[in-house]
C-alpha positions in Angstrom: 123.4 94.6 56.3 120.4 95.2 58.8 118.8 98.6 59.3 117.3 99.0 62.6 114.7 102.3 62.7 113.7 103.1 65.7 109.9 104.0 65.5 108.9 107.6 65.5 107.0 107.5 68.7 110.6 106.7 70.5 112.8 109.1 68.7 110.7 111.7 70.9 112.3 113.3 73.8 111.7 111.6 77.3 110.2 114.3 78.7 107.9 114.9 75.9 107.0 111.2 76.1 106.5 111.6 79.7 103.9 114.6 79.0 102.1 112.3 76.7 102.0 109.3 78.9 100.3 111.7 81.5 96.9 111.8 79.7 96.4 108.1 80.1 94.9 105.7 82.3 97.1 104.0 84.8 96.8 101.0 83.3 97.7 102.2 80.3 101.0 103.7 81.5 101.9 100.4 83.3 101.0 98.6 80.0 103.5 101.1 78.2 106.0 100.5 81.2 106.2 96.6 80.0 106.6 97.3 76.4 110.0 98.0 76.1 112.9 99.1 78.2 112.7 102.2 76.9 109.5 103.1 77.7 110.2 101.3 81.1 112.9 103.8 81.8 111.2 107.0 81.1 108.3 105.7 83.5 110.5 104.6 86.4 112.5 108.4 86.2 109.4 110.3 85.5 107.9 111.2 89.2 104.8 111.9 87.4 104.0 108.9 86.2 104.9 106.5 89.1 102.7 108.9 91.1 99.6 108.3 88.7 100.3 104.6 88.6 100.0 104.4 92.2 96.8 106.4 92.5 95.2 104.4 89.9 96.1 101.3 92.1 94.9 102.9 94.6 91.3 103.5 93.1 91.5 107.0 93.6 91.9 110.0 90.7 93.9 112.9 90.6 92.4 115.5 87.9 96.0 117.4 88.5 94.4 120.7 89.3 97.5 123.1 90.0 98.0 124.2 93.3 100.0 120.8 94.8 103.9 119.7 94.0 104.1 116.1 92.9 106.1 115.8 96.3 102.9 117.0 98.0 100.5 114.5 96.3 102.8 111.9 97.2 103.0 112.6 100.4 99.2 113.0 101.1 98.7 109.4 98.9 101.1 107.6 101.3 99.2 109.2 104.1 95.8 107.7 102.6 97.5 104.5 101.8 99.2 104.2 105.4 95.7 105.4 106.4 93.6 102.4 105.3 96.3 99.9 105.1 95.6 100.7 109.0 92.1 99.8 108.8 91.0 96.2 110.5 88.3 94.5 110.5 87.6 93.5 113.9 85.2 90.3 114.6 84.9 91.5 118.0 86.9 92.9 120.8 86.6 93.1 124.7 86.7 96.5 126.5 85.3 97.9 129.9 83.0 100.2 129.9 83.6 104.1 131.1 80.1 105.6 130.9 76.4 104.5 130.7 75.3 106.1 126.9 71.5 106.2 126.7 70.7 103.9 123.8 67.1 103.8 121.8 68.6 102.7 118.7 67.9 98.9 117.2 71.0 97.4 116.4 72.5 94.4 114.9 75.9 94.8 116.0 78.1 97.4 118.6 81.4 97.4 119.7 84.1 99.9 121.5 87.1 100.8 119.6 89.5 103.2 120.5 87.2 105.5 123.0 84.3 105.2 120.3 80.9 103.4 121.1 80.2 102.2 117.3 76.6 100.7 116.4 75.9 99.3 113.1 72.4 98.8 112.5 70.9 95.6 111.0 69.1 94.7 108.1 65.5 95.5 109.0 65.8 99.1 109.6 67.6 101.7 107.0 71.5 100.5 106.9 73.9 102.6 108.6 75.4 103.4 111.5 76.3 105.2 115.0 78.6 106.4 117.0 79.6 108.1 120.6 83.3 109.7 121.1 82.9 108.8 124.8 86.1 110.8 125.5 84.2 114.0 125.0 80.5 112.2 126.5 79.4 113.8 129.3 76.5 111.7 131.2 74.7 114.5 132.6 74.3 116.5 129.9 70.6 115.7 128.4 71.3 116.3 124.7 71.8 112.5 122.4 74.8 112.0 122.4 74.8 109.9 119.3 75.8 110.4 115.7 74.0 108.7 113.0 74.6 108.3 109.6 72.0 105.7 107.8 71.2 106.2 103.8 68.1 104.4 102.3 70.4 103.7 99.1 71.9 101.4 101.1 68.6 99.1 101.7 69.3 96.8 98.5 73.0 96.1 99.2 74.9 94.1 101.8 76.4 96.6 104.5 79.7 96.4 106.0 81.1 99.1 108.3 85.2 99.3 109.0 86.3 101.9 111.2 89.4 103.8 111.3 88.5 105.8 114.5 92.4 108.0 114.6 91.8 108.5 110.9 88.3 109.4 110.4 87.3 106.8 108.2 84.8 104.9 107.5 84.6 101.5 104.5 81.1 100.8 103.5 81.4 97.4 101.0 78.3 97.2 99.0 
């Protein structure tokens, strides 16, 4: 006759394990996810812990301050992720030109993307780069119309500059 004891950590409740599971790393839960179909099953019912899973995947953290559902945190991840899975890298792209911008600025590289004059400067000067929303630039106004964002901890490191104009977003790869 064979006794089978199922080990202590098991015998707890699912919701208890699910609480536990909580604390750890992503990695960790999807490593306890593939240890036994047990385990498997309380992390594919437990909302909770498929949502950490995916924000770990996702490079991000969530310190779970109250205030937000787990619907809501969902839904604001799949925005970010639908976000940046927009994002493209674009070699180069052909527009027409609506406005002369007055330009003093050495660059490297400059492109138009969705209304958006974007300049990314080169590596001699201090990395960064520049934009105009040319559907709010207004020629004859005398003020620069330019935005820059440079950052001297950037010198050092290889500089690339995605833009995600609808979103807001900017990827700097270092």
């Amino acid at each position: 006759m064979t006794v089978t004891m199922t080990p202590p950590l098991l015998s707890l409740p699912s919701e208890v394990l699910s609480e536990i599971f909580s604390y750890l790393r992503p990695g960790d839960i999807a490593a306890c996810q593939c240890s036994c179909r047990q385990l498997n099953d309380i992390v594919v019912h437990s909302q909770l812990l498929l949502y950490l899973i995916r924000v770990g995947r996702s490079g991000l953290h969530d310190p779970l301050l109250p205030g937000y559902t787990i619907s809501q945190r969902i839904e604001a991840l799949e925005k970010w992720e639908a976000a940046w899975s927009d994002v493209e890298m674009i070699e180069s792209s052909c527009c027409h030109v609506k406005h002369k911008v007055p330009y003093q600025i050495d660059s490297e590289s400059g492109e138009i993307q969705d209304d958006f004059l974007i300049v990314i400067f080169g590596p001699y000067s201090v990395p960064g780069y520049a934009y105009v929303d040319l559907r709010t630039f207004q020629p004859e106004v005398e003020k620069d119309p330019w935005t820059i964002i440079r950052s001297e901890s950037w010198r050092s490191k290889r500089c690339y500059f995605v833009f995600s104009v609808e979103q807001d977003l900017v990827l700097v790869i270092l």
